[in-house]
C-alpha positions as CSV (number, residue, x, y, z in Angstrom):
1,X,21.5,14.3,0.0
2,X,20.2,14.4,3.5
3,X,20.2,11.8,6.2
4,X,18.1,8.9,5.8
5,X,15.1,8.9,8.7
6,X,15.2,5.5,10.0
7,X,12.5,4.0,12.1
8,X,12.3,0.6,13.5
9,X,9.3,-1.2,12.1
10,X,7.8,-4.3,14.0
11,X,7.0,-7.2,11.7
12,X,4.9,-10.5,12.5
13,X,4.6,-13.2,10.3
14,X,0.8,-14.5,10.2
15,X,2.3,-17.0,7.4
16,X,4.8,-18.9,9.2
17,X,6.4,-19.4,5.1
18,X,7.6,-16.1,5.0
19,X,11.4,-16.3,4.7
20,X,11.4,-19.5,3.8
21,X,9.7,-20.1,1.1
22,X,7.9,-16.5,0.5
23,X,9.8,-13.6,0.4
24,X,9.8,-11.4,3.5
25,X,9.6,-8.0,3.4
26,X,12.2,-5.9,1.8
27,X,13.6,-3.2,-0.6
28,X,14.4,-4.3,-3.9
29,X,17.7,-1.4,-4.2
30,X,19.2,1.0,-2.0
31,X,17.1,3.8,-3.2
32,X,13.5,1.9,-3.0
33,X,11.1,3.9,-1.0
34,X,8.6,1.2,-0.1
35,X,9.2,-2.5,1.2
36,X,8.1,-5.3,-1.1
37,X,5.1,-7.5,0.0
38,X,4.7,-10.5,-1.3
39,X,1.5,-12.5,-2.1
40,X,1.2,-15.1,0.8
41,X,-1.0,-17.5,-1.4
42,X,-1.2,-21.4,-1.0
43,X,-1.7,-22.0,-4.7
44,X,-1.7,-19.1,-7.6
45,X,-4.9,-17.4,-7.9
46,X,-6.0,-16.0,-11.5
47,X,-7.8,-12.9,-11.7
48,X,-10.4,-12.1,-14.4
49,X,-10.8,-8.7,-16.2
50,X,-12.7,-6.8,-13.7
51,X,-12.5,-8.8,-10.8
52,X,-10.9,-8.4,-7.0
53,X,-9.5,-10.6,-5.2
54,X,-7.7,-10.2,-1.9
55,X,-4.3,-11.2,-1.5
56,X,-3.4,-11.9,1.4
57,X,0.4,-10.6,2.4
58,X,1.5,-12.8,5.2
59,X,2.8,-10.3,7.6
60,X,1.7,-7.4,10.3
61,X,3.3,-4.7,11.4
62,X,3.0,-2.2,14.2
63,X,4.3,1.3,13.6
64,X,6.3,2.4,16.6
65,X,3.8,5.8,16.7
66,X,0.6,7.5,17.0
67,X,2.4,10.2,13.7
68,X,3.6,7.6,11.6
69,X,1.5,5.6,8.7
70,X,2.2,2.8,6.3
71,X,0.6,3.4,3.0
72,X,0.3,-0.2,0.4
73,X,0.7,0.6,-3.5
74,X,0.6,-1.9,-5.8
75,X,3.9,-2.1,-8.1
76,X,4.0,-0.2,-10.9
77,X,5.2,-2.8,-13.1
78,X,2.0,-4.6,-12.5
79,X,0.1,-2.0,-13.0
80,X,1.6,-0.7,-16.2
81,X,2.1,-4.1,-17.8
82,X,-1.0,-6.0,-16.9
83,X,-3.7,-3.6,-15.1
84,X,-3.9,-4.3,-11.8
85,X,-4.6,-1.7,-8.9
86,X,-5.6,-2.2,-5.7
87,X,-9.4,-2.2,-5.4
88,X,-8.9,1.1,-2.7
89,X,-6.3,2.6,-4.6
90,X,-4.1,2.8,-1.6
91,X,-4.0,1.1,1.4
92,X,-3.9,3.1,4.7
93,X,-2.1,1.2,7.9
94,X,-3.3,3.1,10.8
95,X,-0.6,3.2,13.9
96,X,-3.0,1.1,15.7
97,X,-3.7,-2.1,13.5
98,X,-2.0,-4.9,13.7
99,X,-3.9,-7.3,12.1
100,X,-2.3,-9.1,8.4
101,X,-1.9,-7.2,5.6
102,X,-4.3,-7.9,2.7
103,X,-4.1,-6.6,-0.5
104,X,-7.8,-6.1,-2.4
105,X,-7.0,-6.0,-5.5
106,X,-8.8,-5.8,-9.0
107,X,-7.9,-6.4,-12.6
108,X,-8.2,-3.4,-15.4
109,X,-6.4,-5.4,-17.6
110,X,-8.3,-7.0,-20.8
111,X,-6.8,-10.0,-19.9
112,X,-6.5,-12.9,-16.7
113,X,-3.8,-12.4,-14.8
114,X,-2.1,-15.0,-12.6
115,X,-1.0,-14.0,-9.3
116,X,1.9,-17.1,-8.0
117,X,2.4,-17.4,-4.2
118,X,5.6,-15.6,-3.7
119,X,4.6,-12.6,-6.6
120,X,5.9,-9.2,-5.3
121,X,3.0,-7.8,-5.5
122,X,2.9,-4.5,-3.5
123,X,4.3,-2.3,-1.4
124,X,4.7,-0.4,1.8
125,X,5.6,2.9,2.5
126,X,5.7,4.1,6.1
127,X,5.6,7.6,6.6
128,X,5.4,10.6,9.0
129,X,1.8,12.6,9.1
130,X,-0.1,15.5,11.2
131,X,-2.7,14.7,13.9
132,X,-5.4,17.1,12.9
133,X,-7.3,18.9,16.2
134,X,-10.2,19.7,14.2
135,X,-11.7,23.1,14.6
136,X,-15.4,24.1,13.6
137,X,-15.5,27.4,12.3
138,X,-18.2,29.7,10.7
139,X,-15.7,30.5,7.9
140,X,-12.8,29.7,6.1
141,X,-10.2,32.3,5.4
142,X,-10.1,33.4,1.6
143,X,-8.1,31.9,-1.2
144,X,-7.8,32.4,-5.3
145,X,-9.1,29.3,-5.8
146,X,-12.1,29.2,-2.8
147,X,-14.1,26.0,-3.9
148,X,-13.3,25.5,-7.1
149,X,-13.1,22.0,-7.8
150,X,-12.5,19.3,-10.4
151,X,-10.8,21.3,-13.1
152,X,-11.0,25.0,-12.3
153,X,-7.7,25.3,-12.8
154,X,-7.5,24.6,-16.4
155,X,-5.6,21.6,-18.0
């Protein structure tokens, strides 16, 4: 295996609890790619089949650059187990916000799900991406696929 990138993530807590009696930030093993966030909630929160709710995380971050972006998934085991998704499927953490993490999230379950202050209930991956220069162009160079879209490639 290959070094480990490491980059030094900035944290605030917006909930002064977190650490104390939330759970800050963190990888559950060695191997886990994301950080776990935790819902920040003053009391649990139940969440009907087919609702969202935000959640509400407790913390900000600031990425230390202009190439680098935090992506929020809900955990899997919630996911898997009970239905839940986030409302936008993923959560995108541009370099520049540093406002509180919230979590929209929505129930595809059949049945009400309880969501605890303290609940692990996503988490963040920061990653390195491209800063497109976009270029307008008449055409685009040919491919075996050109615009075929949702299932032209078979099953």
């Amino acid at each position: 295996m290959g070094a480990v990138t490491r980059i030094k993530l900035k944290v605030k807590k917006v909930n002064p609890e977190i650490g104390v009696t939330l759970p800050a930030p963190a990888y559950a093993t060695a191997g886990a790619a994301g950080l776990d966030l935790c819902a920040a909630l003053p009391e649990p929160v139940v969440v009907q089949p087919g609702q969202r709710v935000t959640i509400p995380t407790g913390v900000a971050i600031q990425l230390p650059a202009r190439d680098m972006v935090a992506l929020v998934f809900v955990r899997s085991g919630l996911a898997a187990r009970h239905g839940l998704a986030l409302a936008n499927a993923v959560g995108v953490i541009d370099a520049d916000y540093t406002g509180e993490i919230i979590c929209p999230v929505i129930n595809h379950g059949s049945k009400p799900l309880t969501i605890r202050p303290g609940d692990r209930i996503a988490q963040l991956v920061c990653l390195p991406i491209a800063v497109a220069d976009v270029e307008y162009v008449d055409r685009l160079v040919p491919t075996a696929r050109g615009s075929g879209g949702f299932g032209s490639t078979g099953r």
